[in-house]
C-alpha atoms as a printed R data frame, in Angstrom:
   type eleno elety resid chain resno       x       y      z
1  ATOM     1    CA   UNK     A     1 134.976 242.991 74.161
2  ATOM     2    CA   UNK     A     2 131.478 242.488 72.961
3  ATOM     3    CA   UNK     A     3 128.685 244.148 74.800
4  ATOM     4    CA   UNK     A     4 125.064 243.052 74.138
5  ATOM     5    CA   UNK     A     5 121.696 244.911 74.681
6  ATOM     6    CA   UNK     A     6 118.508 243.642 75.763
7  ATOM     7    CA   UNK     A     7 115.108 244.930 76.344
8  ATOM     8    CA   UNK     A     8 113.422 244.337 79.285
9  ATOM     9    CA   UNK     A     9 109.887 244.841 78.316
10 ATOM    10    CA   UNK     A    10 105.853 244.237 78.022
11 ATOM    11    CA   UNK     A    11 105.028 241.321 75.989
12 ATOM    12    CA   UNK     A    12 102.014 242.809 75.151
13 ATOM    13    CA   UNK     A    13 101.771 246.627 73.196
14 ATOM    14    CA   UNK     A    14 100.954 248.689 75.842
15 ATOM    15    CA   UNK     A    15  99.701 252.452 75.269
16 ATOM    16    CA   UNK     A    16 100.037 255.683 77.724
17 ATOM    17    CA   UNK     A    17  96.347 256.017 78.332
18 ATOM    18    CA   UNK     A    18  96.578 252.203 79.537
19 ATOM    19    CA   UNK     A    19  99.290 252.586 81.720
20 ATOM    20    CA   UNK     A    20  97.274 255.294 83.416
21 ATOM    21    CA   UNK     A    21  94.578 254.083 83.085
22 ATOM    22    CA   UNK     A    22  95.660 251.304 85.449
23 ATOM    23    CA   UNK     A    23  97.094 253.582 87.818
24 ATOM    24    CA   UNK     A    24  93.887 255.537 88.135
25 ATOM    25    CA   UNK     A    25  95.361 258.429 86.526
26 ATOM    26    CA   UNK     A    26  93.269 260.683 84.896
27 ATOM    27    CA   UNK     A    27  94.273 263.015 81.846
28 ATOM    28    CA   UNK     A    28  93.364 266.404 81.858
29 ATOM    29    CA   UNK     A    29  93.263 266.431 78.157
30 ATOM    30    CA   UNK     A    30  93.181 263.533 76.465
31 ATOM    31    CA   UNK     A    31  94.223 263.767 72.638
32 ATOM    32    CA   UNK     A    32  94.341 261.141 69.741
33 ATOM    33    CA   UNK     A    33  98.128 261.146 70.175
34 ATOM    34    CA   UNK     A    34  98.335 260.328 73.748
35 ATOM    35    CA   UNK     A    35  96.218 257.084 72.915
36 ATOM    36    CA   UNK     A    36  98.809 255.458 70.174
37 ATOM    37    CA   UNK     A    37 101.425 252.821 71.278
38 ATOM    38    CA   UNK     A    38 104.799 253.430 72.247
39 ATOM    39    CA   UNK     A    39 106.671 255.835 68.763
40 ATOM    40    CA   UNK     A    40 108.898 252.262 68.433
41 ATOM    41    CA   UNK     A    41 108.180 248.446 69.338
42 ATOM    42    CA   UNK     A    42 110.899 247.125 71.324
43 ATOM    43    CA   UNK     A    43 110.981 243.340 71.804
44 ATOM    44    CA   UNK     A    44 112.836 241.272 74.583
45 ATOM    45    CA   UNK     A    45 113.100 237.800 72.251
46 ATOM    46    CA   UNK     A    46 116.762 238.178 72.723
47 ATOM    47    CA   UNK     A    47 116.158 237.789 76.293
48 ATOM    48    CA   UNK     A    48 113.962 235.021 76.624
49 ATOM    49    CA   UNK     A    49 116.521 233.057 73.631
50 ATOM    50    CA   UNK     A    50 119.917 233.485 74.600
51 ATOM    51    CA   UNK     A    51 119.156 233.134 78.687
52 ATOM    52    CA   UNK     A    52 116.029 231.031 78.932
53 ATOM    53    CA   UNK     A    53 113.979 234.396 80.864
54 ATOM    54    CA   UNK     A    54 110.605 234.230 81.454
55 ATOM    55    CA   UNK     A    55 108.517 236.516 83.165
56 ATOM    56    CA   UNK     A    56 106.379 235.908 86.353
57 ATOM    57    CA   UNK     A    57 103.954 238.631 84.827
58 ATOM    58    CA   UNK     A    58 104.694 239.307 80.920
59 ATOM    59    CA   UNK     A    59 102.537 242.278 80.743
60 ATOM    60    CA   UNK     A    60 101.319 245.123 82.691
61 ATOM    61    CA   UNK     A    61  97.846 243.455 82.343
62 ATOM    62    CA   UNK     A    62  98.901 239.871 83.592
63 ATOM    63    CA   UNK     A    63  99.809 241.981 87.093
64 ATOM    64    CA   UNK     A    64  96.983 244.083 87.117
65 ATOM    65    CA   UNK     A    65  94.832 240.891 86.998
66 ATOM    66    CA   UNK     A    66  97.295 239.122 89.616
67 ATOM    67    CA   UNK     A    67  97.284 242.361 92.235
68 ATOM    68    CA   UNK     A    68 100.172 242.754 91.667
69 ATOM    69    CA   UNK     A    69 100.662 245.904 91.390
């Protein structure tokens, strides 16, 4: 039996400090490290190819804007 994966995420890169930075969350003590994307890039191409998905918001930016969070 064959089991695929998929991601389910952001279209967009999308760093720590700008998560919580949308959340109104401030850190204590910011460093260099906390402001670099995501250690890997995962894509959800699969996703959107083999099942025709598209997003209502495709980043955490498109909701932000929409109040929808």
């Amino acid at each position: 039996m064959k089991h695929d994966l998929y991601n389910i995420v952001d279209d967009s890169e999308t760093s720590i400090a700008d998560i919580l930075s949308i959340e109104n969350i401030a850190q204590e003590r910011p460093t260099d490290n906390d402001y670099n994307k995501w250690e890997s890039v995962s894509s959800n191409h699969r996703l959107k190819e083999d099942f025709g998905f598209n997003f209502l918001y495709p980043s955490i930016n498109d909701a932000k804007d929409a109040n929808a969070l």
